[in-house]
C-alpha positions as CSV (number, residue, x, y, z in Angstrom):
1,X,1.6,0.1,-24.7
2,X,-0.4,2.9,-23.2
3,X,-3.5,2.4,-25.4
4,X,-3.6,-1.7,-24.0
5,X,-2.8,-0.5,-20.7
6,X,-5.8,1.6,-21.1
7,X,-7.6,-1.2,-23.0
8,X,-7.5,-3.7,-20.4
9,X,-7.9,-1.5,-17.7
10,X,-11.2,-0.7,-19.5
11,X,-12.1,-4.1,-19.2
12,X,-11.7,-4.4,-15.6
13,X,-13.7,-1.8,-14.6
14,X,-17.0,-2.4,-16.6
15,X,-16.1,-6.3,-15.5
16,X,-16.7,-4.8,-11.8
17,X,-19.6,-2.6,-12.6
18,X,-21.1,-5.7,-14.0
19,X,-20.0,-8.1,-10.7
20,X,-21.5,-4.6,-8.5
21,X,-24.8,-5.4,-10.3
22,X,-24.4,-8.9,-9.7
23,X,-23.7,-8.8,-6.2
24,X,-25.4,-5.4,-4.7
25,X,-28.3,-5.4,-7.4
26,X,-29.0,-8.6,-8.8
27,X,-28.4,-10.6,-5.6
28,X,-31.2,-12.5,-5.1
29,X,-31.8,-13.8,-8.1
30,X,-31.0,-17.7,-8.1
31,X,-29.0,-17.5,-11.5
32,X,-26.6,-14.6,-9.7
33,X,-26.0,-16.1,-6.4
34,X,-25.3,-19.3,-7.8
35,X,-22.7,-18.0,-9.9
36,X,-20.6,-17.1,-6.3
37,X,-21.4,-20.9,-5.2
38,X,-25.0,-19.7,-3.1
39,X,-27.2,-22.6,-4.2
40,X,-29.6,-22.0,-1.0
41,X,-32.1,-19.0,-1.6
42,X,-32.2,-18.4,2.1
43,X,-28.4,-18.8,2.8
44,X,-28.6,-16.0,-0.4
45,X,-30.6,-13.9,2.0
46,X,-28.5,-14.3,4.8
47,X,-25.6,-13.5,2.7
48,X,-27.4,-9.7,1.1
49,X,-26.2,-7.4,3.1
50,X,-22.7,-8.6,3.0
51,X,-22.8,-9.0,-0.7
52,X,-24.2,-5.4,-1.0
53,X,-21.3,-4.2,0.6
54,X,-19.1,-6.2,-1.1
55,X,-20.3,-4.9,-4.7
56,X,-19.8,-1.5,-3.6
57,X,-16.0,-2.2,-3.2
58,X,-16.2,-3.3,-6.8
59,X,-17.9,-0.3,-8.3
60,X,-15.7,2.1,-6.1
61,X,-12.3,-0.1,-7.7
62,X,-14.2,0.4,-11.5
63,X,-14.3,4.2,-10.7
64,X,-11.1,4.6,-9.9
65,X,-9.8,2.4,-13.0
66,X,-12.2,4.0,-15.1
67,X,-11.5,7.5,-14.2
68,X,-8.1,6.6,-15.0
69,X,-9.1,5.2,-18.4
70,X,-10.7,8.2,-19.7
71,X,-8.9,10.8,-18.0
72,X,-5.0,9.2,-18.9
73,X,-4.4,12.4,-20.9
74,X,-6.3,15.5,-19.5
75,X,-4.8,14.7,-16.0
76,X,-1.5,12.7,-16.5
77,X,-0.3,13.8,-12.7
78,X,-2.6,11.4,-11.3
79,X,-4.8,9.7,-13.6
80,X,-2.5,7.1,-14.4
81,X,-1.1,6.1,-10.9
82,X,-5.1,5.7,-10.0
83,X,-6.3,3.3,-13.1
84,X,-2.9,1.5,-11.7
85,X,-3.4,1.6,-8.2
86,X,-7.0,-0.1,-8.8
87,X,-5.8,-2.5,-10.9
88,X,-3.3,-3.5,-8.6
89,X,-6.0,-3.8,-6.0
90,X,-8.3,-6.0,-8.3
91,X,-5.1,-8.2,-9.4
92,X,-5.1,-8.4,-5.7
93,X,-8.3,-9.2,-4.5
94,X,-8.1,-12.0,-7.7
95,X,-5.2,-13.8,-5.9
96,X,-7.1,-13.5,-2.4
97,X,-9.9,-15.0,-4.0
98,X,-8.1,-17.6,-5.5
99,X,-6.3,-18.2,-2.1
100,X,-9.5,-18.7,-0.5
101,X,-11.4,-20.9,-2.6
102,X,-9.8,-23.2,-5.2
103,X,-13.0,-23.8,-6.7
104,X,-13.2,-20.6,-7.7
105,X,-9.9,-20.3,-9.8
106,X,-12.0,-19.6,-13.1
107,X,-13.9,-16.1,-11.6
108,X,-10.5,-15.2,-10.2
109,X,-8.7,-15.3,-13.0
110,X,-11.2,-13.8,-15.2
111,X,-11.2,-11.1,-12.4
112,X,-7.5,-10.4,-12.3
113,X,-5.6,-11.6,-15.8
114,X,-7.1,-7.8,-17.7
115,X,-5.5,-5.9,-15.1
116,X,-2.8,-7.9,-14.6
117,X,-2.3,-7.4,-18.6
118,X,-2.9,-3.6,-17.8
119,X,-0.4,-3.3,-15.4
120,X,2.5,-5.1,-17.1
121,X,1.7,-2.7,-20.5
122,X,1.6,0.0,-17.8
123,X,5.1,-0.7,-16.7
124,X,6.3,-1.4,-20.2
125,X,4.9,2.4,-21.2
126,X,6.7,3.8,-18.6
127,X,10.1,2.5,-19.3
128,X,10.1,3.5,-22.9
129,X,8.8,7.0,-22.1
């Protein structure tokens, strides 16, 4: 269970590197900003800065989960409970999106079912140690 913890977890953070390009990189671009329901180019301007920001919170969440990834073994004290703290948070942040906007229920749960998957193996690991 630990290795699809890690797996999953894995996927999670390079999915938010990838939506921390979209949003704080990529933003303008009419195929990105459409893809987070911005048809409008200038509404897309409008909205930069607060995407910008918003894509940082991802990449920071991707650290964390990543760190935790790759560093499971060499620092066990903490490692862990940070790939499953951010995965909570991302799990999270899927359900507030999905609270938010309905129409959005396909990028939420691509957002949140690999760490949801990571956290239950996570849990699982733990209670057969």
């Amino acid at each position: 269970m630990e290795i699809a913890s890690r797996i999953f977890a894995a996927l999670a953070g390079f999915l938010h590197i990838w939506i921390f390009i979209m949003e704080s990189v990529l933003w303008l671009r009419p195929a990105i900003h459409r893809r987070f329901g911005v048809t409008d180019i200038k509404q897309a301007e409008l909205m930069k800065n607060v995407f910008y920001n918003q894509g940082f919170y991802n990449l920071f969440l991707a650290i964390g989960v990543l760190y935790g990834v790759f560093f499971f073994n060499v620092h066990p004290g903490f490692a862990p409970p940070i790939m499953f703290y951010g995965c909570l948070c991302i799990v999270g942040a899927g359900l507030a999106l999905l609270s938010s906007r309905r129409t959005m229920a396909r990028a939420a749960i691509i957002q949140a079912l690999p760490p949801l998957i990571s956290v239950i193996c996570f849990i699982l690991f733990m209670r057969g140690m």
